[in-house]
C-alpha positions as CSV (number, residue, x, y, z in Angstrom):
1,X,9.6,-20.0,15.7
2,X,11.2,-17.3,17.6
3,X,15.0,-16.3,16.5
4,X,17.6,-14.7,18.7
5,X,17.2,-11.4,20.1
6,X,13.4,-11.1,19.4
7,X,11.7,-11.2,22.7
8,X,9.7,-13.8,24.6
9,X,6.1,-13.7,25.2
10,X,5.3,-11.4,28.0
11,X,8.3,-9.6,27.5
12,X,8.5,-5.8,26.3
13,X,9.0,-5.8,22.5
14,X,8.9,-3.0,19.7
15,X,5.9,-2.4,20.0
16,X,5.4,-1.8,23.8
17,X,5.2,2.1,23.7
18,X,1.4,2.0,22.2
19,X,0.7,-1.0,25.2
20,X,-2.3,0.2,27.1
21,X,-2.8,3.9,25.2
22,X,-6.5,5.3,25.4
23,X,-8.4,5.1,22.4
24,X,-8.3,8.3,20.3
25,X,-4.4,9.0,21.6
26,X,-2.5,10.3,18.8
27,X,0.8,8.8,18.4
28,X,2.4,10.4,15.0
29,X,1.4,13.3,12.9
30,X,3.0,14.3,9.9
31,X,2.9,16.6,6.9
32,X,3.2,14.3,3.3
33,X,4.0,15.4,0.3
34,X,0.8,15.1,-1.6
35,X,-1.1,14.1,1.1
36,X,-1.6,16.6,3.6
37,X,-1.6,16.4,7.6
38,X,-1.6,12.4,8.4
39,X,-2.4,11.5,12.4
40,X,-2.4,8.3,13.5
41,X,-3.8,7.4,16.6
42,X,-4.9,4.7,18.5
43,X,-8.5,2.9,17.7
44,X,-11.0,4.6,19.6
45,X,-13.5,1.4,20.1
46,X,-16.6,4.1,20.1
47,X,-16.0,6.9,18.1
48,X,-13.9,5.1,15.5
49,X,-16.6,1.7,14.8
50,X,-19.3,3.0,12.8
51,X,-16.3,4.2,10.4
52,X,-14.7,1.1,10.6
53,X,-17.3,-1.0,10.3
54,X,-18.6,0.9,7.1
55,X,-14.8,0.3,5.2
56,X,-14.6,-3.8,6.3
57,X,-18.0,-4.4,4.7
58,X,-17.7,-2.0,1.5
59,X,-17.3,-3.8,-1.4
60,X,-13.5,-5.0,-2.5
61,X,-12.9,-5.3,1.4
62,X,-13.6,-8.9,1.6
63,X,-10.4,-10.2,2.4
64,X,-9.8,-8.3,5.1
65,X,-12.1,-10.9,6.6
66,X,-14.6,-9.2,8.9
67,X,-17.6,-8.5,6.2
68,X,-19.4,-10.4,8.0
69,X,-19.5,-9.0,11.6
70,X,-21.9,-6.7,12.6
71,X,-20.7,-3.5,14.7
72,X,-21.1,-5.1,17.8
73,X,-19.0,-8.3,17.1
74,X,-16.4,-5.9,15.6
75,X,-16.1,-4.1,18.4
76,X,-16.1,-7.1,21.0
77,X,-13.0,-8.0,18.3
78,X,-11.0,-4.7,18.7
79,X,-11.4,-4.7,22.0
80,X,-9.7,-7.7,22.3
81,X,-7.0,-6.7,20.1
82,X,-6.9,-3.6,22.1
83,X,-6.2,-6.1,25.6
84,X,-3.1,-7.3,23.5
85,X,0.5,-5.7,24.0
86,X,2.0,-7.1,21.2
87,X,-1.1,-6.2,18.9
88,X,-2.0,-2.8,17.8
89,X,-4.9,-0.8,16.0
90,X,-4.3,2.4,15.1
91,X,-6.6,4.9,12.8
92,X,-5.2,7.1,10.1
93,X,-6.4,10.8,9.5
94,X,-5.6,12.7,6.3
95,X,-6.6,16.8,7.6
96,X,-9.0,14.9,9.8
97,X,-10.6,12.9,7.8
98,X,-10.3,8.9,8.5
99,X,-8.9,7.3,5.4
100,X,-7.5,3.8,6.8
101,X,-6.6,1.3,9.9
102,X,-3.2,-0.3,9.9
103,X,-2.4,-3.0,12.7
104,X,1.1,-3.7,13.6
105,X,2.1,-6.9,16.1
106,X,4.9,-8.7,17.2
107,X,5.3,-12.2,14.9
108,X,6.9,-14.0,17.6
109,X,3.6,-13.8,19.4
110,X,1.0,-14.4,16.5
111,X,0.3,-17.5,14.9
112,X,2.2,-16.4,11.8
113,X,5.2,-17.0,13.9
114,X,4.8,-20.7,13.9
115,X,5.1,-20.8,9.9
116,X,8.6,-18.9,9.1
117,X,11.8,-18.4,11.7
118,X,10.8,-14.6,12.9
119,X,14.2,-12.6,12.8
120,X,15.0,-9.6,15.4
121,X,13.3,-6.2,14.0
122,X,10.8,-8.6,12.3
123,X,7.2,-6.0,12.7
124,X,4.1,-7.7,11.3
125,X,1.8,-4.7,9.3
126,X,-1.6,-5.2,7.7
127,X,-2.7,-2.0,6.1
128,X,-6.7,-1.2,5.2
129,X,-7.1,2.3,3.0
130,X,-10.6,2.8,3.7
131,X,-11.5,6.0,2.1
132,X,-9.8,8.5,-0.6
133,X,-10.8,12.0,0.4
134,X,-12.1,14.8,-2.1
135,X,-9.4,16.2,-3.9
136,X,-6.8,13.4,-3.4
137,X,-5.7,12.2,-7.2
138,X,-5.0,8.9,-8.3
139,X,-1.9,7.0,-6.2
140,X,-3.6,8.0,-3.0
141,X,-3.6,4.0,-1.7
142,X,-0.3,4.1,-2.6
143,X,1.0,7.3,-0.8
144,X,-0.8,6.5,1.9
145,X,0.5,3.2,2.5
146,X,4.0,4.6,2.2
147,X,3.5,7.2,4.9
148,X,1.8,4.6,7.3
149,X,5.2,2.7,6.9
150,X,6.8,5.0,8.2
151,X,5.2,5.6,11.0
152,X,5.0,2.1,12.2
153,X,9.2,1.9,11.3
154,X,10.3,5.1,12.8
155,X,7.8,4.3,15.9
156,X,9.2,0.7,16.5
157,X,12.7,0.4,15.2
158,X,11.3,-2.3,12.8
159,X,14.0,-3.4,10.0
160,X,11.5,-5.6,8.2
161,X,8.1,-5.5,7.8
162,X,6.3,-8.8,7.5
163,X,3.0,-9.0,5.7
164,X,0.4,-12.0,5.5
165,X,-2.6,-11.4,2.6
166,X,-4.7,-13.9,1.4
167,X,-2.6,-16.1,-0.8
168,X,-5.8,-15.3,-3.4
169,X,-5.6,-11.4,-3.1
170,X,-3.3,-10.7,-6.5
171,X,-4.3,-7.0,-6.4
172,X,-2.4,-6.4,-2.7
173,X,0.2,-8.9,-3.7
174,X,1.1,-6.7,-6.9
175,X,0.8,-3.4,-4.4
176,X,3.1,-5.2,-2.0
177,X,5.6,-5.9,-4.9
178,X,5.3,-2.1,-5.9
179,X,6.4,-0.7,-2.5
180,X,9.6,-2.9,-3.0
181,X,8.5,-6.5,-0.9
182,X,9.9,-9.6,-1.8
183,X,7.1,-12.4,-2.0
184,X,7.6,-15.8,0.4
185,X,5.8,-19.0,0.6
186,X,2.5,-19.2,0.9
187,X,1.4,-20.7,3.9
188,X,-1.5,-22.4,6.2
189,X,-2.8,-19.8,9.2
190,X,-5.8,-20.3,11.1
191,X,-8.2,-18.1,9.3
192,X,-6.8,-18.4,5.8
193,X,-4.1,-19.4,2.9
194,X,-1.4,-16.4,2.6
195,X,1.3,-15.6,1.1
196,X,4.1,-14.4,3.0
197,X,6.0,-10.6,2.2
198,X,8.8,-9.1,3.8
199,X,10.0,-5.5,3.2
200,X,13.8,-4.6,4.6
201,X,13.9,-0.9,6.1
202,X,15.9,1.1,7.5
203,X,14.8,2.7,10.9
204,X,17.1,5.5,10.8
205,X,16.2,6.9,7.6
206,X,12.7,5.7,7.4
207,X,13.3,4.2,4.0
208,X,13.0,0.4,2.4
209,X,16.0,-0.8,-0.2
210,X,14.1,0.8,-2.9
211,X,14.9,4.5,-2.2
212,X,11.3,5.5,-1.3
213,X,11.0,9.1,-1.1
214,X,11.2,10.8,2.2
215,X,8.4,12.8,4.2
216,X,8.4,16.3,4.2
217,X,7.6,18.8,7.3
218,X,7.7,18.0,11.0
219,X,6.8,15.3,12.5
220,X,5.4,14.3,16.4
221,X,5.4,11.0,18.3
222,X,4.4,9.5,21.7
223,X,6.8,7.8,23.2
């Protein structure tokens, strides 16, 4: 279901700025309150699988749903994620150090678009935290997850971002509802039962409805 203004397959959409970036090119890098120096950059298919591969087998990652892939079906999987223009993978640094993967598409071009009418500014996110540094405190996930919002929002123009877990995954459901998300229905997609989210931003000041506190420091961004 595509609604007005979002744009047709093939067309440039919000996310075309990362279309066809090397692996390994930065696109953001921030300094977070109680976090440190984040970059995000694109998913380098060989420098970036063995860490990868390590956080979607780890134990409390099975949802995710690639557990069961060894490294070179994950990276024959990225890759062709990384053919996509309207699906991204990018990898999250905290002072260098990788700490997560969030992926960011287009819903009017995923299957997720055939079970709810996509709006304009509509930005599907699915965030992984992979690993907590030493000396990061408890409400890392959190903070983290914050921070990679705002990348994907200020580096899109999103004003809602749309979220799919596994209808059975309570624990991101509750961390979904704690970053301000309003639950939808669950629903039937190829791979799995999930449950709908949607969070309402604001591009402009990089915030949702819920007054989440801003970034400090500077901040840098391919265009």
């Amino acid at each position: 279901m595509t609604g007005a203004g979002v744009t047709e397959a093939g067309a440039p959409g919000r996310t075309a700025a990362w279309a066809g970036l090397p692996g390994g090119t930065v696109v953001d890098e921030r300094t977070v309150d109680g976090l440190g120096v984040v970059t995000t950059s694109v998913l380098d298919l060989d420098a970036d699988l063995p860490t990868l591969h390590a956080w979607v087998t780890a134990r409390g990652t099975g949802f995710w749903g690639l557990g069961h892939l060894g490294v070179d079906e994950l990276r024959e999987t990225y890759a062709f994620v990384d053919g996509l223009s309207h699906h991204h993978a990018l990898l999250a640094r905290v002072d260098g150090v990788p700490v997560g993967l969030v992926q960011v598409y287009e819903p009017a071009h995923d299957p997720v678009g055939d079970v709810y009418d996509v709006r304009p500014g509509d930005l599907g996110v699915h965030v992984l935290v992979g690993t907590r540094p030493a000396g990061q405190g408890s409400g890392f996930s959190q903070r983290l997850m914050l921070a990679l919002l705002r990348v994907v929002v200020e580096g899109t123009g999103a004003t809602r971002l749309v979220g799919e877990p596994d209808a059975r995954n309570a624990a991101m459901l509750r961390r979904a509802q704690r970053l301000g998300a309003v639950l939808g229905p669950e629903v039937d997609l190829p791979t799995k039962r999930a449950r709908l989210t949607f969070l309402d931003v604001t591009p402009t000041t990089t915030t949702t409805s819920h007054s989440l506190p801003a970034d400090s420091g500077r901040s840098r961004r391919v265009r």
